[in-house]
mmCIF file of the N, C-alpha and C atoms, coordinates in Angstrom:
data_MODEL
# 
_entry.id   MODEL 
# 
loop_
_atom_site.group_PDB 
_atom_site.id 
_atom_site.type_symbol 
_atom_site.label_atom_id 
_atom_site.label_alt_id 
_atom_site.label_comp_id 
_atom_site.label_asym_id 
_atom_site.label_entity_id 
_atom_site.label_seq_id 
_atom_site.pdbx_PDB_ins_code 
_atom_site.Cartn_x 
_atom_site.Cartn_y 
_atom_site.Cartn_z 
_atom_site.occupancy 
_atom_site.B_iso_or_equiv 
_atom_site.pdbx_formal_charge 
_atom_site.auth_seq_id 
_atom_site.auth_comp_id 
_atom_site.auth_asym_id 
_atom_site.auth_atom_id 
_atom_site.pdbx_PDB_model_num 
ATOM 1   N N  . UNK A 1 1  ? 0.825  -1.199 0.000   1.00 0.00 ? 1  UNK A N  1 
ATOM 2   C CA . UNK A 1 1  ? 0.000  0.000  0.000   1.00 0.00 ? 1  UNK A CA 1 
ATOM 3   C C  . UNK A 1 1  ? 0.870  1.264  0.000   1.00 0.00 ? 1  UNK A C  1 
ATOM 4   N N  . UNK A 1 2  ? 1.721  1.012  0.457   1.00 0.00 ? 2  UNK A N  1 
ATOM 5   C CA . UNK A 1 2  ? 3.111  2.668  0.756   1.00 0.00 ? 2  UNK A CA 1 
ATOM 6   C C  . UNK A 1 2  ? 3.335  2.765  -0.593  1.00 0.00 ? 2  UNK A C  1 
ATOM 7   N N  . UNK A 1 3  ? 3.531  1.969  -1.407  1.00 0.00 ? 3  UNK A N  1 
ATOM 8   C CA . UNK A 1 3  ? 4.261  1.936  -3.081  1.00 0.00 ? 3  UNK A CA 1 
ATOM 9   C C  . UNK A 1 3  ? 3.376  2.363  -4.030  1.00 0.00 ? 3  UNK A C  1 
ATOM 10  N N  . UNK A 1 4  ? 1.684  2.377  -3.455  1.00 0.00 ? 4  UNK A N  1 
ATOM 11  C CA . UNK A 1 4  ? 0.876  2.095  -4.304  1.00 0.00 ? 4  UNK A CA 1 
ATOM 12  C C  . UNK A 1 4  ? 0.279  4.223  -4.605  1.00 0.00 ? 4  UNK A C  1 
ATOM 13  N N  . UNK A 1 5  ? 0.488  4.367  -3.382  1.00 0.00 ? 5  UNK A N  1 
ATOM 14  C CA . UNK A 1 5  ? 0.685  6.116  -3.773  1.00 0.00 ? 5  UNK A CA 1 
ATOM 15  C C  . UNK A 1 5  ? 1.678  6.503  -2.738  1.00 0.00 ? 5  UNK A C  1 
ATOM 16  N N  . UNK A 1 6  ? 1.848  8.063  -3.348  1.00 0.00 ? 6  UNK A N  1 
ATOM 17  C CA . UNK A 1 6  ? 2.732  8.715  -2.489  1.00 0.00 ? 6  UNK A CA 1 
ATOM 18  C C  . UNK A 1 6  ? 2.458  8.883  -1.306  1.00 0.00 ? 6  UNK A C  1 
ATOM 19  N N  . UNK A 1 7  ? 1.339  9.113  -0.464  1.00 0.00 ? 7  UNK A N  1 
ATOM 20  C CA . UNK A 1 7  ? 0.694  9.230  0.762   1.00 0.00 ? 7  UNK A CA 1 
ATOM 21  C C  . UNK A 1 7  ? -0.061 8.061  1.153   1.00 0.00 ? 7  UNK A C  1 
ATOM 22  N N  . UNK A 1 8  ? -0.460 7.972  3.014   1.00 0.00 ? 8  UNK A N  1 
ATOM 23  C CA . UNK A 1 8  ? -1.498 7.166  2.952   1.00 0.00 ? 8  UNK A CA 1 
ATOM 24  C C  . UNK A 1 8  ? -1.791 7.783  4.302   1.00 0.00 ? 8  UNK A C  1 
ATOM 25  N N  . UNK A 1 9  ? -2.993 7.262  4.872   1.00 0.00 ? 9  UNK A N  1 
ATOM 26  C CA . UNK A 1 9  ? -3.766 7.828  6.215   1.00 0.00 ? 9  UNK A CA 1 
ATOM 27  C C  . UNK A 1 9  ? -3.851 6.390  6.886   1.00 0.00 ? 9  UNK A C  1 
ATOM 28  N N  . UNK A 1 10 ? -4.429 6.547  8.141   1.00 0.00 ? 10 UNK A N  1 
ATOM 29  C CA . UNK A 1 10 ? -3.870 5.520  8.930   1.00 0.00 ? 10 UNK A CA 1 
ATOM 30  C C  . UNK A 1 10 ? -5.181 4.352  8.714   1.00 0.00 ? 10 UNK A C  1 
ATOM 31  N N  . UNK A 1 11 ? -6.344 5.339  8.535   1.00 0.00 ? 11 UNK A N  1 
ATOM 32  C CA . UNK A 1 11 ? -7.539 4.414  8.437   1.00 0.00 ? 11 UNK A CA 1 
ATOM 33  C C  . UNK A 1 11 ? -7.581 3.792  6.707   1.00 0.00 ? 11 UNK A C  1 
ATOM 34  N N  . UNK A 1 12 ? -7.021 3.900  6.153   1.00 0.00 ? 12 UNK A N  1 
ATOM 35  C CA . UNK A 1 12 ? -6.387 3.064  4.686   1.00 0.00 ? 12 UNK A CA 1 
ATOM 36  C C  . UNK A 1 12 ? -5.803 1.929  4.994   1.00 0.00 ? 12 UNK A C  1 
ATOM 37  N N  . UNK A 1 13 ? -4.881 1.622  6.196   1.00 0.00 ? 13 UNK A N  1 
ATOM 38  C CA . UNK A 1 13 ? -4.057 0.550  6.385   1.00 0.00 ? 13 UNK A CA 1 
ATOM 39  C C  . UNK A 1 13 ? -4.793 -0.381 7.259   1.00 0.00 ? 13 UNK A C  1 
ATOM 40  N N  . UNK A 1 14 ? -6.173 0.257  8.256   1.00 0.00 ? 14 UNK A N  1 
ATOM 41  C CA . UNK A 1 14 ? -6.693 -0.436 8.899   1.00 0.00 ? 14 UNK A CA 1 
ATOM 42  C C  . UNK A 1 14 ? -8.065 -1.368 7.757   1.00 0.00 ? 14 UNK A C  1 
ATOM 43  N N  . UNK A 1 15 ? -8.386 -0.337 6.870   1.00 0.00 ? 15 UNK A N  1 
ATOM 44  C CA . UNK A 1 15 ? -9.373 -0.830 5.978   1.00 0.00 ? 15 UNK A CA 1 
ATOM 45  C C  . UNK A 1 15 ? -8.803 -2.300 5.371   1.00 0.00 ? 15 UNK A C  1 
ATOM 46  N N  . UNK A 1 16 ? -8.051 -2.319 5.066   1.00 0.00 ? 16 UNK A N  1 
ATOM 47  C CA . UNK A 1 16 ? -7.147 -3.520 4.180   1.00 0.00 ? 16 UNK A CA 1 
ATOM 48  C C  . UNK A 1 16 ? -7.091 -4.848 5.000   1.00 0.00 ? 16 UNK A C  1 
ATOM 49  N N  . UNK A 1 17 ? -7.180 -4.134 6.422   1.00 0.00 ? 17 UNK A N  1 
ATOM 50  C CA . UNK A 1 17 ? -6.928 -5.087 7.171   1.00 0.00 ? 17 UNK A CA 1 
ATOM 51  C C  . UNK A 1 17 ? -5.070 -5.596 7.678   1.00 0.00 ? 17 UNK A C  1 
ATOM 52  N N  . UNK A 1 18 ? -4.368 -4.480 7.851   1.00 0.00 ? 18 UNK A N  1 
ATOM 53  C CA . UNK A 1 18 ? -3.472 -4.896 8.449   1.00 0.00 ? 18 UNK A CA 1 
ATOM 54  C C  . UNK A 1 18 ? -2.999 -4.763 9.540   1.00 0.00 ? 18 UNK A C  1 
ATOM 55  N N  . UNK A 1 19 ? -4.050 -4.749 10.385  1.00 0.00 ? 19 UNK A N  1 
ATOM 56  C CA . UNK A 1 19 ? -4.001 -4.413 11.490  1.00 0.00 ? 19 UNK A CA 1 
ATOM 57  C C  . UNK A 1 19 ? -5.212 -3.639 12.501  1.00 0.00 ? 19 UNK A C  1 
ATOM 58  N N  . UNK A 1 20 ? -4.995 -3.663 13.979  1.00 0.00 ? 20 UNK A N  1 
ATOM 59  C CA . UNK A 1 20 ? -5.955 -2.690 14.568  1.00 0.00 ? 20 UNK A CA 1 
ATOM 60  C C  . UNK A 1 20 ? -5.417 -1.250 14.651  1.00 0.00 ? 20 UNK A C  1 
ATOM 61  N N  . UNK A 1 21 ? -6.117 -0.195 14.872  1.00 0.00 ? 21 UNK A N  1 
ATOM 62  C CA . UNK A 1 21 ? -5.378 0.919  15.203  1.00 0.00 ? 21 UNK A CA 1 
ATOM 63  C C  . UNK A 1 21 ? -4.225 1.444  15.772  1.00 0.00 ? 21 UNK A C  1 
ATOM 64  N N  . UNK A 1 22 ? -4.569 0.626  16.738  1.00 0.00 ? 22 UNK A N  1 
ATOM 65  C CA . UNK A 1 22 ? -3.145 0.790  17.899  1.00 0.00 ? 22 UNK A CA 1 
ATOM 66  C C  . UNK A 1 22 ? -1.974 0.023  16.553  1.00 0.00 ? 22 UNK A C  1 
ATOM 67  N N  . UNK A 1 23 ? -1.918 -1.282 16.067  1.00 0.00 ? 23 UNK A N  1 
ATOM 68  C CA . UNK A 1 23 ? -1.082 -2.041 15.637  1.00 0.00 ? 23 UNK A CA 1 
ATOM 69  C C  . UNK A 1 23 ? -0.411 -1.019 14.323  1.00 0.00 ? 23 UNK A C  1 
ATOM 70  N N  . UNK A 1 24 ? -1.672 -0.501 13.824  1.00 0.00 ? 24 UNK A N  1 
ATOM 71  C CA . UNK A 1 24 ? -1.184 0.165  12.498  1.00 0.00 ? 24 UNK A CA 1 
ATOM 72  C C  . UNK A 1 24 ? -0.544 1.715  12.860  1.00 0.00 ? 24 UNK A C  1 
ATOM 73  N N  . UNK A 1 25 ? -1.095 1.958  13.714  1.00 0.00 ? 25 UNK A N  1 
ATOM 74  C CA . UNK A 1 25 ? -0.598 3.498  14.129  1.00 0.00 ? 25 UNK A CA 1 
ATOM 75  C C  . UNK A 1 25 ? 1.159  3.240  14.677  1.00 0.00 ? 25 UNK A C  1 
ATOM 76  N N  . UNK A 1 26 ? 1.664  1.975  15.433  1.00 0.00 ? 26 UNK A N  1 
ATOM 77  C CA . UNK A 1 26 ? 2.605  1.817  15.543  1.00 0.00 ? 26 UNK A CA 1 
ATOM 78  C C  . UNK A 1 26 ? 4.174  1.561  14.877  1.00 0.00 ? 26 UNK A C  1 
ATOM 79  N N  . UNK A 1 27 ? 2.870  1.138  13.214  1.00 0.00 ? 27 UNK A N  1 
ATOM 80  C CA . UNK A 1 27 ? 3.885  0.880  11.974  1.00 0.00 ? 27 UNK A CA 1 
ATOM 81  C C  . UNK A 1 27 ? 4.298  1.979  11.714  1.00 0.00 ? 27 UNK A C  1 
ATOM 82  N N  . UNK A 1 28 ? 3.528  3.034  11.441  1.00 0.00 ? 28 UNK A N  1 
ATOM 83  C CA . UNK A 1 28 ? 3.463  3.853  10.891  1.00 0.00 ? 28 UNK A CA 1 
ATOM 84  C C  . UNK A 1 28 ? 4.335  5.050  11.758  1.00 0.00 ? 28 UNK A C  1 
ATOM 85  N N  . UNK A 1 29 ? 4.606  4.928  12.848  1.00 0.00 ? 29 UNK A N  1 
ATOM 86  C CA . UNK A 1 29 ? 5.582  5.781  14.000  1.00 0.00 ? 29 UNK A CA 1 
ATOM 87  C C  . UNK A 1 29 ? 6.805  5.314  13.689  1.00 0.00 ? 29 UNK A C  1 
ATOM 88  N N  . UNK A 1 30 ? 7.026  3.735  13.953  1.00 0.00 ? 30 UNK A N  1 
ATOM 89  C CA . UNK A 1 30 ? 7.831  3.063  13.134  1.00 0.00 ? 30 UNK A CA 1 
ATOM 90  C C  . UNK A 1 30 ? 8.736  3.386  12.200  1.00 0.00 ? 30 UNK A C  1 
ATOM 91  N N  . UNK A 1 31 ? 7.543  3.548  10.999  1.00 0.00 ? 31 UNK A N  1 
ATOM 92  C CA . UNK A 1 31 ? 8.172  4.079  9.861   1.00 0.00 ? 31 UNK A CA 1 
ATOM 93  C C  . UNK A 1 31 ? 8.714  5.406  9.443   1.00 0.00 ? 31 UNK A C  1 
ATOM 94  N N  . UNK A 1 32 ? 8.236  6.410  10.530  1.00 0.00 ? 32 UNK A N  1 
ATOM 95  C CA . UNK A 1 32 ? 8.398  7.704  9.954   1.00 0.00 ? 32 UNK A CA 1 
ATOM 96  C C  . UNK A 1 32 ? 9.458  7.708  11.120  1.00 0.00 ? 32 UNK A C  1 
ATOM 97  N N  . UNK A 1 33 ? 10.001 7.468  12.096  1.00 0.00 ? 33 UNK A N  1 
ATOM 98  C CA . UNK A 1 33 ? 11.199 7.187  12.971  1.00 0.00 ? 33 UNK A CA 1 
ATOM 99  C C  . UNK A 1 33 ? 12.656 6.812  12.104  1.00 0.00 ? 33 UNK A C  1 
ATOM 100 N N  . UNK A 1 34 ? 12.588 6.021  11.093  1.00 0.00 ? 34 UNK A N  1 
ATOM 101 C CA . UNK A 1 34 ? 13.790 5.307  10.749  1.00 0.00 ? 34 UNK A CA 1 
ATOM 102 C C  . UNK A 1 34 ? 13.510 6.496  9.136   1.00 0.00 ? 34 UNK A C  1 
ATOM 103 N N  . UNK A 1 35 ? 12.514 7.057  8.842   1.00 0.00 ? 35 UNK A N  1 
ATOM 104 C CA . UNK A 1 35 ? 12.702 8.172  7.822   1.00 0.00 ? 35 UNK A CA 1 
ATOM 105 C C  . UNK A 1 35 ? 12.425 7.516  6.614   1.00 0.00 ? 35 UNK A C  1 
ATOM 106 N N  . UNK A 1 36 ? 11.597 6.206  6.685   1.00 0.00 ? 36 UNK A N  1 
ATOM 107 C CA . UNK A 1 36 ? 10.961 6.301  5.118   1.00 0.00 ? 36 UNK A CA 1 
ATOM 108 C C  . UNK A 1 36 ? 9.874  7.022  5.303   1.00 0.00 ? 36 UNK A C  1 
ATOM 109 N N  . UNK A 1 37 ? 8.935  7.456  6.484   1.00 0.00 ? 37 UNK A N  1 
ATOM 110 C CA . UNK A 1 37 ? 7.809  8.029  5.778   1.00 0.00 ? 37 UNK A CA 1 
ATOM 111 C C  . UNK A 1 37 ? 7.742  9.842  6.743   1.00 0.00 ? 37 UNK A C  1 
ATOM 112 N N  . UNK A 1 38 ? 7.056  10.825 6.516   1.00 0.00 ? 38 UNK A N  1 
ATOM 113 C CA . UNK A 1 38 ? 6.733  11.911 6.874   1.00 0.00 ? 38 UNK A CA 1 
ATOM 114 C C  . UNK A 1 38 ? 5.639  11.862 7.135   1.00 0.00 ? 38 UNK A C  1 
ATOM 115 N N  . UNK A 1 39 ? 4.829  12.561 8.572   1.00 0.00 ? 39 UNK A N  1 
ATOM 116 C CA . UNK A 1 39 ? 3.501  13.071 8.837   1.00 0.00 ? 39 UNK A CA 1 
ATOM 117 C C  . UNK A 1 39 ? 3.644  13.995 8.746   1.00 0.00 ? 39 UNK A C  1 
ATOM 118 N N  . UNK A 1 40 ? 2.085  14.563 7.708   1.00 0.00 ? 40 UNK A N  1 
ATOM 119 C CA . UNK A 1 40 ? 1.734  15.747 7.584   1.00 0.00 ? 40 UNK A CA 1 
ATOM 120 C C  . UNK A 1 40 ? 0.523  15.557 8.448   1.00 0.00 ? 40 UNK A C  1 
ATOM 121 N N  . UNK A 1 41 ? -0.001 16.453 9.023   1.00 0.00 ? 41 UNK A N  1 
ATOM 122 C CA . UNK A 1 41 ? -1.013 17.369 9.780   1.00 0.00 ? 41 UNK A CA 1 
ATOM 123 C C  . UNK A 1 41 ? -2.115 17.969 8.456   1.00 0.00 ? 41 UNK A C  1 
ATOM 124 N N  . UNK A 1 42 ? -3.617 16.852 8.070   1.00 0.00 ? 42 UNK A N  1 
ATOM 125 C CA . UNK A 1 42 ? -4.049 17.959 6.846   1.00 0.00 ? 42 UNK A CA 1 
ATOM 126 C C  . UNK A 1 42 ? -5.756 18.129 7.632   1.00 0.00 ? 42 UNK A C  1 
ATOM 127 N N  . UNK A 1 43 ? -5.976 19.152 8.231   1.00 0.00 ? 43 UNK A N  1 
ATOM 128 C CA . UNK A 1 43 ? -7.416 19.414 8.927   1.00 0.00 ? 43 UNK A CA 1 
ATOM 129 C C  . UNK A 1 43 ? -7.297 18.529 10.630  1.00 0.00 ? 43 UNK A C  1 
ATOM 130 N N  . UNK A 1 44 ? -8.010 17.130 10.552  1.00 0.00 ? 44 UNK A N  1 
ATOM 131 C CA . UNK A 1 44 ? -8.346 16.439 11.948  1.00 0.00 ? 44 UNK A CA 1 
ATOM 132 C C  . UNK A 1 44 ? -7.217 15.153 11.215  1.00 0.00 ? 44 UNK A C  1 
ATOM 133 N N  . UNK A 1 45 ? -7.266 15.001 10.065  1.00 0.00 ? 45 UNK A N  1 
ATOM 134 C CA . UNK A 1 45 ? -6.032 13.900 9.481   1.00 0.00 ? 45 UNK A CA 1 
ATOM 135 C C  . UNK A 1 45 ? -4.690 13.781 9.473   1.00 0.00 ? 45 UNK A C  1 
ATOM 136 N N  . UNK A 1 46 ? -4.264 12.944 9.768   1.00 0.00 ? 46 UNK A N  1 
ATOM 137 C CA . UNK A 1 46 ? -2.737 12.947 9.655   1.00 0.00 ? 46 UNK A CA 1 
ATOM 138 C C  . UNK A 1 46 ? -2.483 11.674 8.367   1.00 0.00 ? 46 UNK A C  1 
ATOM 139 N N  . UNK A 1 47 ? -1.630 12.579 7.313   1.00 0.00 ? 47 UNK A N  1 
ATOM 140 C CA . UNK A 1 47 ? -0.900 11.516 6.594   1.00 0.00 ? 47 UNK A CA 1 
ATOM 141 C C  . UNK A 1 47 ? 0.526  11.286 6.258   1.00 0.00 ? 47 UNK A C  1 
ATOM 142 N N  . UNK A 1 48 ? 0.845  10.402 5.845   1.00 0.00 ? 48 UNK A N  1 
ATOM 143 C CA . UNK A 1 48 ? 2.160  9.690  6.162   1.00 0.00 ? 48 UNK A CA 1 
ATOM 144 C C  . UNK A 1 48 ? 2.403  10.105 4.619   1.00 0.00 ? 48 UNK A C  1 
ATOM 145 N N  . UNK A 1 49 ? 3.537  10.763 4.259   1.00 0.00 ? 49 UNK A N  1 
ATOM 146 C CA . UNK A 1 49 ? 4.035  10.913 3.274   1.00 0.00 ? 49 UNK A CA 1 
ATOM 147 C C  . UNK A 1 49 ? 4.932  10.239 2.544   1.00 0.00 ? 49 UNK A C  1 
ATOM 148 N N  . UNK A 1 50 ? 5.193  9.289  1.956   1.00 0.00 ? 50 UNK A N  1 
ATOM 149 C CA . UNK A 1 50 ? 6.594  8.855  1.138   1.00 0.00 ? 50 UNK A CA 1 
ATOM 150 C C  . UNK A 1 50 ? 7.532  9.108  0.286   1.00 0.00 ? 50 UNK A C  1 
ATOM 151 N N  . UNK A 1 51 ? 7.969  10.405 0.858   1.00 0.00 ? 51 UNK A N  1 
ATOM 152 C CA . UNK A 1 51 ? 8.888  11.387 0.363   1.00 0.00 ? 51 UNK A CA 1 
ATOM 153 C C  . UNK A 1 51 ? 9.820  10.516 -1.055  1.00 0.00 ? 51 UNK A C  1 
ATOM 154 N N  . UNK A 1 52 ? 10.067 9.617  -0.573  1.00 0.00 ? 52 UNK A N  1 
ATOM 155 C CA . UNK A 1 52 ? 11.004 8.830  -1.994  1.00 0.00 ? 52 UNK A CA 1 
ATOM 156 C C  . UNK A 1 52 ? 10.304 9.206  -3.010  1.00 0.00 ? 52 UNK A C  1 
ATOM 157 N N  . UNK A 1 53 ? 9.524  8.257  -2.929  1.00 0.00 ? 53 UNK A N  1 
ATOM 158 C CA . UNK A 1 53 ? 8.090  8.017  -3.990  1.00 0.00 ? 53 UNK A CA 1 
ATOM 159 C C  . UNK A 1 53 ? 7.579  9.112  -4.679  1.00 0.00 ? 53 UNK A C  1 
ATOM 160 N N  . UNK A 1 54 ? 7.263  10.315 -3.761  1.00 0.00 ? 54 UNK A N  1 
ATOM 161 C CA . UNK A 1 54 ? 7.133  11.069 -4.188  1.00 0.00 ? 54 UNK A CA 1 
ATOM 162 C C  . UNK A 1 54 ? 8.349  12.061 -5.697  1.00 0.00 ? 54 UNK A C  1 
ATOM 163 N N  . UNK A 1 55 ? 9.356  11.712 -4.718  1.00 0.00 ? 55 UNK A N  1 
ATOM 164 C CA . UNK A 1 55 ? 10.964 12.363 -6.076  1.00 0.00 ? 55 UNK A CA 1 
ATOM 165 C C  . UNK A 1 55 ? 11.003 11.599 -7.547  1.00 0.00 ? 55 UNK A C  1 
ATOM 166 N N  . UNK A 1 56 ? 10.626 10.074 -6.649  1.00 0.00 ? 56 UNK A N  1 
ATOM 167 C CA . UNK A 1 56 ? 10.414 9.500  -8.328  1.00 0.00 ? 56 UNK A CA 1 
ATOM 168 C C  . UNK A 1 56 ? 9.251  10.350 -9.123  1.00 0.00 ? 56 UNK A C  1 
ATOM 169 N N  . UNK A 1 57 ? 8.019  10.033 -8.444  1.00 0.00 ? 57 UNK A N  1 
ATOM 170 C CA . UNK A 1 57 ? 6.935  10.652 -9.531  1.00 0.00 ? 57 UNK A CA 1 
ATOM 171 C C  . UNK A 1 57 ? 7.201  12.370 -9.644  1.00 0.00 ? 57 UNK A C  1 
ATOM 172 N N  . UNK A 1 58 ? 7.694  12.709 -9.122  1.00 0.00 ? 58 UNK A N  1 
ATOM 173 C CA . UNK A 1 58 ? 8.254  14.037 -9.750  1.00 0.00 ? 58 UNK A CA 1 
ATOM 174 C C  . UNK A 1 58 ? 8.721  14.163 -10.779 1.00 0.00 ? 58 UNK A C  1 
ATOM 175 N N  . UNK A 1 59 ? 10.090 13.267 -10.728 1.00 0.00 ? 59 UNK A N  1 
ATOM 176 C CA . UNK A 1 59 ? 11.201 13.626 -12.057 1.00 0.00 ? 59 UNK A CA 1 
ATOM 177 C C  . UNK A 1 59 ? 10.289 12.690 -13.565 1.00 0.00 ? 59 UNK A C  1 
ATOM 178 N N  . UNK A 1 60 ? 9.676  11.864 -13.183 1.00 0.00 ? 60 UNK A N  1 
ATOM 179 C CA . UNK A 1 60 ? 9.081  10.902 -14.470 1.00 0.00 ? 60 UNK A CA 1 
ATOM 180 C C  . UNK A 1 60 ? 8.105  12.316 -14.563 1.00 0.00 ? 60 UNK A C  1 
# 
């Protein structure tokens, strides 16, 4: 799902089913800790950015 767009929100990862909140919210701290992903702050949402991903679909 991270590969599949540049962003994702936390209730996307729970929809899929990979997890409960707590489990998925922990990946996702996880992940933005070791610097593959960025939280943005957008209204009451927080999304996880994949800054890489994003440079690729930039330069293409």
């Amino acid at each position: 799902m991270l590969f599949k767009l540049p962003y994702t929100e936390r209730q996307s990862l729970i929809d899929i089913g990979l997890g409960t909140p707590k489990t998925v919210g922990n990946y996702l701290i996880e992940l933005e800790g070791k610097g593959f992903l960025k939280s943005n702050k957008v209204g009451k949402a927080k999304l996880y950015l994949n800054h890489e991903l994003m440079k690729v679909l930039e330069q293409g």
